[in-house]
C-alpha positions as CSV (number, residue, x, y, z in Angstrom):
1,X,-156.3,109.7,36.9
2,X,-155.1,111.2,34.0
3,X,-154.0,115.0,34.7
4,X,-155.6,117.7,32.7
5,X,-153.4,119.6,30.1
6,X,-152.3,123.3,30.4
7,X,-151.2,125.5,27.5
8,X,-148.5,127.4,28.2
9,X,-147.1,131.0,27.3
10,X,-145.9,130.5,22.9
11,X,-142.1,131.1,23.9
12,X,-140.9,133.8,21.3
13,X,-139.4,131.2,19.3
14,X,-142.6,129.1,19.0
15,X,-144.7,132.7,17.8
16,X,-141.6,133.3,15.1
17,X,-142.0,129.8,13.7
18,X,-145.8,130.0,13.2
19,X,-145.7,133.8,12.1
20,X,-143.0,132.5,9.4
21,X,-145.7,129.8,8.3
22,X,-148.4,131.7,8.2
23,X,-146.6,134.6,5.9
24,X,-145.8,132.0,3.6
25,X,-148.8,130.4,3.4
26,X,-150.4,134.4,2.4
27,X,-147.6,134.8,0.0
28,X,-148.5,131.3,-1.5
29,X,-151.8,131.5,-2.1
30,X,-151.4,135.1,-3.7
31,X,-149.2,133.7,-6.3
32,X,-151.5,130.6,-6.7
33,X,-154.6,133.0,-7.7
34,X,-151.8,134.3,-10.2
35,X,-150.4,131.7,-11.5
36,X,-153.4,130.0,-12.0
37,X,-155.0,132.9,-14.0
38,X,-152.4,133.7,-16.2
39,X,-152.3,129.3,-16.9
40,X,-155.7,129.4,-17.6
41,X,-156.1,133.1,-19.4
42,X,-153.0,133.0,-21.0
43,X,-152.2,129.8,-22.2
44,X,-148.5,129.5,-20.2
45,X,-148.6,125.5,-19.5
46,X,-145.8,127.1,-17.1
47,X,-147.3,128.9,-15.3
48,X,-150.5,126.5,-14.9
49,X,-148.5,123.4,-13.5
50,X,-146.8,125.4,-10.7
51,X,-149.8,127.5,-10.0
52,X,-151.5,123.7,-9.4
53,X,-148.0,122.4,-7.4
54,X,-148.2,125.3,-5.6
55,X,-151.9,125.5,-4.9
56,X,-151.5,121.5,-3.5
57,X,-148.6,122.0,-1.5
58,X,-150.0,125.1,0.1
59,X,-152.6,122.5,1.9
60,X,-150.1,120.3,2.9
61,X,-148.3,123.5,4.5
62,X,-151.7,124.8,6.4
63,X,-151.7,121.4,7.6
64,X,-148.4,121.6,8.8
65,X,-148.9,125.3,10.8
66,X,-152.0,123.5,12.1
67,X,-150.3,120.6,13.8
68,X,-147.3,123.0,15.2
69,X,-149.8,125.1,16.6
70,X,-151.2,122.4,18.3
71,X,-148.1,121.1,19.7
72,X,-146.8,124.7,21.0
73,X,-150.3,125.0,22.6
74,X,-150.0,121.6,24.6
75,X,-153.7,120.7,22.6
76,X,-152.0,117.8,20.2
77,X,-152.8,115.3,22.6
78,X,-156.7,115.5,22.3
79,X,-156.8,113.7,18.7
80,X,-155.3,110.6,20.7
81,X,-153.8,108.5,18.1
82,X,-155.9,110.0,15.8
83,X,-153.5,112.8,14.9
84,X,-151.4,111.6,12.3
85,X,-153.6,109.7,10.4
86,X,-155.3,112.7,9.8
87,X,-152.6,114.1,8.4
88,X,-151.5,111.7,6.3
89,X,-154.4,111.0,5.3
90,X,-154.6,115.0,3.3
91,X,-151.0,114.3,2.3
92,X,-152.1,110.8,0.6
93,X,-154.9,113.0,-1.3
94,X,-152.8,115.9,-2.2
95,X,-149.5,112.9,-3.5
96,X,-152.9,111.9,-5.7
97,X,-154.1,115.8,-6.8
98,X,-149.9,115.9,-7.8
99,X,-150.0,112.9,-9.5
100,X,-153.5,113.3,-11.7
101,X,-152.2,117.4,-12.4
102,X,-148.5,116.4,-13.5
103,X,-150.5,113.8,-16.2
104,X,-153.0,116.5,-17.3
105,X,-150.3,119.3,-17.9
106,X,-147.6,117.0,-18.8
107,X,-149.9,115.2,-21.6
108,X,-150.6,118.9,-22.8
109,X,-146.6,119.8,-22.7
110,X,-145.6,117.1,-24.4
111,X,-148.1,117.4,-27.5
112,X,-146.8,121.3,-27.6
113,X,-143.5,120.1,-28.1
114,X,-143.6,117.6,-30.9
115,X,-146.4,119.8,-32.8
116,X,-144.0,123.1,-31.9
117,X,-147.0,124.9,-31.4
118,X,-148.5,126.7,-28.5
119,X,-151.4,128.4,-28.1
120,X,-149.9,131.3,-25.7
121,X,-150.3,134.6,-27.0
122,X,-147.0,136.9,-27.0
123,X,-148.6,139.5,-24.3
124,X,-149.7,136.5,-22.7
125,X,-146.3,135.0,-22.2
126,X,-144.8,138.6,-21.7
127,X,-147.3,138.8,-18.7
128,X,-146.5,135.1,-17.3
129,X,-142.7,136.4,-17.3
130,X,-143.5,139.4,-15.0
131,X,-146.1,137.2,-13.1
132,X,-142.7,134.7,-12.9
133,X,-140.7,137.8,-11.4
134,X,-143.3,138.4,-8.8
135,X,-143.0,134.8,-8.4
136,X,-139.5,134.0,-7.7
137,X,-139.7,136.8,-5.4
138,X,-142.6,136.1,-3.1
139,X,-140.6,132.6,-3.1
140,X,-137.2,134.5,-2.0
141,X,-138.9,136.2,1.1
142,X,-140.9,132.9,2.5
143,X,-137.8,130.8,2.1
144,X,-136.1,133.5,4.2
145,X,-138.2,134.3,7.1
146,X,-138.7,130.2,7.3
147,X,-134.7,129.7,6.9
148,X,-134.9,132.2,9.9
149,X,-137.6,130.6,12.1
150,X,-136.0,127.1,11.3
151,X,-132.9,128.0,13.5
152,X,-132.7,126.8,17.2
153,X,-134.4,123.7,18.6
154,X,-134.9,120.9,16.0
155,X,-138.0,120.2,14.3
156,X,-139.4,118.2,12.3
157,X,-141.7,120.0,10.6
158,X,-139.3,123.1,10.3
159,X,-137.5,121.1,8.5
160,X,-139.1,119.5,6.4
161,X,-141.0,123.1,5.7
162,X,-137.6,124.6,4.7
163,X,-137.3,121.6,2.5
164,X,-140.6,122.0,0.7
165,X,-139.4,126.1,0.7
166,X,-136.6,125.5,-1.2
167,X,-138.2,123.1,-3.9
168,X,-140.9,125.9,-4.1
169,X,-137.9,128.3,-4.9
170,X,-136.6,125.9,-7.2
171,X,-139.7,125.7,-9.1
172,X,-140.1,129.6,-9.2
173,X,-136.5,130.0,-10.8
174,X,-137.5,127.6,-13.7
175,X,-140.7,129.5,-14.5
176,X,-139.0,132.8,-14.2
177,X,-136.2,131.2,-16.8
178,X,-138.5,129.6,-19.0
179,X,-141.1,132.2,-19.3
180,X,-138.3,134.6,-20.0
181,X,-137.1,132.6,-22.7
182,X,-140.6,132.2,-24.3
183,X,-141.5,135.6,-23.9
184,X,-138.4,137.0,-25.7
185,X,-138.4,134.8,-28.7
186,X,-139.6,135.2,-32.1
187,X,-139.7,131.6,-33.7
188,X,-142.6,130.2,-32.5
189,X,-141.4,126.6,-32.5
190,X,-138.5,127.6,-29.7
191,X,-142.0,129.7,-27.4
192,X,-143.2,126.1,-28.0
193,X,-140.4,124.5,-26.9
194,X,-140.3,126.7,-23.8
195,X,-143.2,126.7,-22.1
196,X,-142.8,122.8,-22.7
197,X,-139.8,122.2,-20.7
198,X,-140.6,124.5,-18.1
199,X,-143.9,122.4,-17.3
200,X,-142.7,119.1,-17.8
201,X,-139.5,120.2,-15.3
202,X,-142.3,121.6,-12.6
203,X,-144.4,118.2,-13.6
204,X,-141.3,116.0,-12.5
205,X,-141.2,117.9,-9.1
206,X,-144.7,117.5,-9.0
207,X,-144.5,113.8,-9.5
208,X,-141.2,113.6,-6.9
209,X,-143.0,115.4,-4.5
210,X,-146.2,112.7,-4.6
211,X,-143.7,110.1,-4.2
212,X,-142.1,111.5,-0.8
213,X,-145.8,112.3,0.2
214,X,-146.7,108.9,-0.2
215,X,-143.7,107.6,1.4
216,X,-144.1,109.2,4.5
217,X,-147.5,109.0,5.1
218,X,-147.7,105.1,4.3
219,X,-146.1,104.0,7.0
220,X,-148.2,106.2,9.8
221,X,-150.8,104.6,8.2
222,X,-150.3,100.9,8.6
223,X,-150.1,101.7,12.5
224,X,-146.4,101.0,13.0
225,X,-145.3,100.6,16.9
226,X,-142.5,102.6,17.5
227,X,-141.8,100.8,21.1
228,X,-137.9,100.3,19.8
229,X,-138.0,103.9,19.8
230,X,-140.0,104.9,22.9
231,X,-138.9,102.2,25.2
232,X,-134.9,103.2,25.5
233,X,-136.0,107.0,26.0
234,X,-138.7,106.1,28.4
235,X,-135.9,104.4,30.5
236,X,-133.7,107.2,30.4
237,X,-136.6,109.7,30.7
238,X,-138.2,108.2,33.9
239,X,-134.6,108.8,36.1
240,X,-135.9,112.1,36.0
241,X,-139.5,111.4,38.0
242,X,-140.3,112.7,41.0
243,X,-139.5,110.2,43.7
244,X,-142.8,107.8,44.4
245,X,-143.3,107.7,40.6
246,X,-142.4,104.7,38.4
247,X,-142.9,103.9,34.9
248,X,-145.7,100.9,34.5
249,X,-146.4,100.6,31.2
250,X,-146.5,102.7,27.7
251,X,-148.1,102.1,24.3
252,X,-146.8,103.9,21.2
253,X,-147.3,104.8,17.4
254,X,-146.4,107.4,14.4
255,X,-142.6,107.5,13.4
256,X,-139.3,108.9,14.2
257,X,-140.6,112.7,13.2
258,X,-143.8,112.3,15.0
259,X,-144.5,109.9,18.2
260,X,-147.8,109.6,20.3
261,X,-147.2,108.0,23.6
262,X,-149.7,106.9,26.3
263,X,-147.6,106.1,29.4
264,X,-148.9,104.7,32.6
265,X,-146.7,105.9,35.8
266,X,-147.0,103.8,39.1
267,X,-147.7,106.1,42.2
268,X,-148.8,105.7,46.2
269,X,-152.5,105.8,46.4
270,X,-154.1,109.1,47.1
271,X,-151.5,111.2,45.0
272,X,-152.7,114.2,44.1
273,X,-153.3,116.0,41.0
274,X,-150.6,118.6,41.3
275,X,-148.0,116.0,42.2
276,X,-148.9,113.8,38.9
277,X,-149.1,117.2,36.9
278,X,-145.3,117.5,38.3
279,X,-144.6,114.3,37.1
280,X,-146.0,114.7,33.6
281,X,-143.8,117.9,33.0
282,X,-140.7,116.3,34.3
283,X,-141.4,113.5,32.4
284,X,-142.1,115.5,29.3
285,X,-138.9,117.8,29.5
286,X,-136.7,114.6,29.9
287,X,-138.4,112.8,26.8
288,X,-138.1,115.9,24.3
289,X,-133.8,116.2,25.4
290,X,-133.8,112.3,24.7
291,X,-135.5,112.4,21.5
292,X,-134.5,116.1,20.3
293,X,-135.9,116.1,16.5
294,X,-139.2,114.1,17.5
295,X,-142.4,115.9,17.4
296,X,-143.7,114.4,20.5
297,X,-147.7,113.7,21.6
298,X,-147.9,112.6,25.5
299,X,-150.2,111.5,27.7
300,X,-149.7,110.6,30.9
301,X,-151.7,108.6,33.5
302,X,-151.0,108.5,36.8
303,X,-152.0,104.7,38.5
304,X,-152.2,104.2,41.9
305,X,-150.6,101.2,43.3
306,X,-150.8,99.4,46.8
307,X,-147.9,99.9,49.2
């Protein structure tokens, strides 16, 4: 019998970690819809390739709030083994979105510098400046209330959230700097110039952060075991079960950052649900203080064995 899953209380550091998320996420897809227009209305190559980095890597966030609410809930374990390919599956997508929008804008940048003309008008590029401001500081507060919400327990995805927060910041200083630059000068071939290296700079992050997308997501995909992982903290895990509980068996997949385990425990015959639910939670709590920075998917099974 397998013992049916209950979603506990969101501890207050669970509720600050997805309330820092989901502020960013708002404050993202504000200064997408900016960035974007001003790209498009304006001319700023700027301003377009990190309104389309941004727009991209704001799915691969959502994704991200979606599987840590799952996990805080105790609902991660219904996708099975599912669960990660799903996500890498959008993060394979979005490396290709990053990949095709870094060769449209960077083609585009590339021809503005060697011709030293740019088709930005001056209110346009005074406009992508202030837009750049707004920018930098929308960036400032989401790297801040995620630097906060990152503290305490490892995680994963918190960290790898503050990383993509701090590229995101790094992107917003360039635009801010470049935009500047292009908006204040007179000679047109140095606006050119500009607005050039400021989207080729956000195309190369674009193009890094496809790589590390791909890179990570590869691997779930190709349905690695992670037993050499599992097996040593199932050991050490299981001292902690209840007594007339064993472990039988276990399978395993995902990575370091993100496990899914299916473990069989061994138990006298007529054990009741309560007693295996026991198990499961004891089980659990020893497994996440073995493997501390592991986003971890469990589902236990209790099987009943003759005396």
């Amino acid at each position: 019998m397998t013992a049916p899953a209950t979603t506990a209380a969101l501890t207050a550091e669970q509720a600050g970690r997805e309330h820092a998320l989901a502020k960013a996420a708002v404050l993202d897809f504000a200064c997408v819809a900016m960035l974007l227009a001003l790209g498009l209305g304006a001319g700023s190559l700027t301003n377009l390739a990190e309104g389309i980095r941004g727009g991209l890597m704001t799915v691969v966030d959502l994704v991200a709030l979606t599987v840590l609410r799952r996990l805080h809930r105790g609902t991660l374990a219904g996708f099975d083994f599912g669960t990660g390919k799903i996500e890498q599956l959008v993060s394979i997508g979005i490396a290709l979105s990053l990949v095709g929008g870094a060769l449209w804008v960077g083609m585009d940048a590339v021809e503005t510098a060697l011709t030293g003309h740019s088709d930005a008008t001056p209110l346009g590029l005074s406009l992508a400046a202030v837009s750049g401001a707004i920018n930098f500081f929308a960036n400032v507060v989401a790297w801040e209330n995620v630097r906060q919400a990152a503290r305490g327990r490892p995680s994963s995805i918190m960290r790898a959230q503050l990383r993509a927060r701090t590229t995101k910041l790094f992107c917003s200083v360039v635009v801010q700097i470049t935009m500047t630059v292009a908006a204040a000068a007179k000679d047109p071939v140095i606006v050119a110039g500009a607005d050039a290296l400021g989207a080729l700079l956000v195309c190369g992050v674009m193009a890094r952060a496809a790589w590390e997308l791909t890179a990570q997501a590869v691997p779930d995909l190709l349905d690695r075991s992670t037993s050499h992982i599992a097996g040593p903290a199932l050991q050490r895990a299981a001292d902690a079960l209840p007594s007339g509980f064993s472990l039988e068996s276990f399978r395993s997949r995902g990575t370091p950052h993100a496990l899914v385990l299916e473990v069989a425990l061994a138990c006298a015959p007529g054990t009741d649900v309560a007693t295996a639910q026991r198990a499961e939670r004891s089980l659990a709590a020893a497994l996440a203080a073995a493997l501390p920075e592991t986003q971890l998917s469990l589902v236990v099974q209790a099987v009943p064995t003759p005396p």
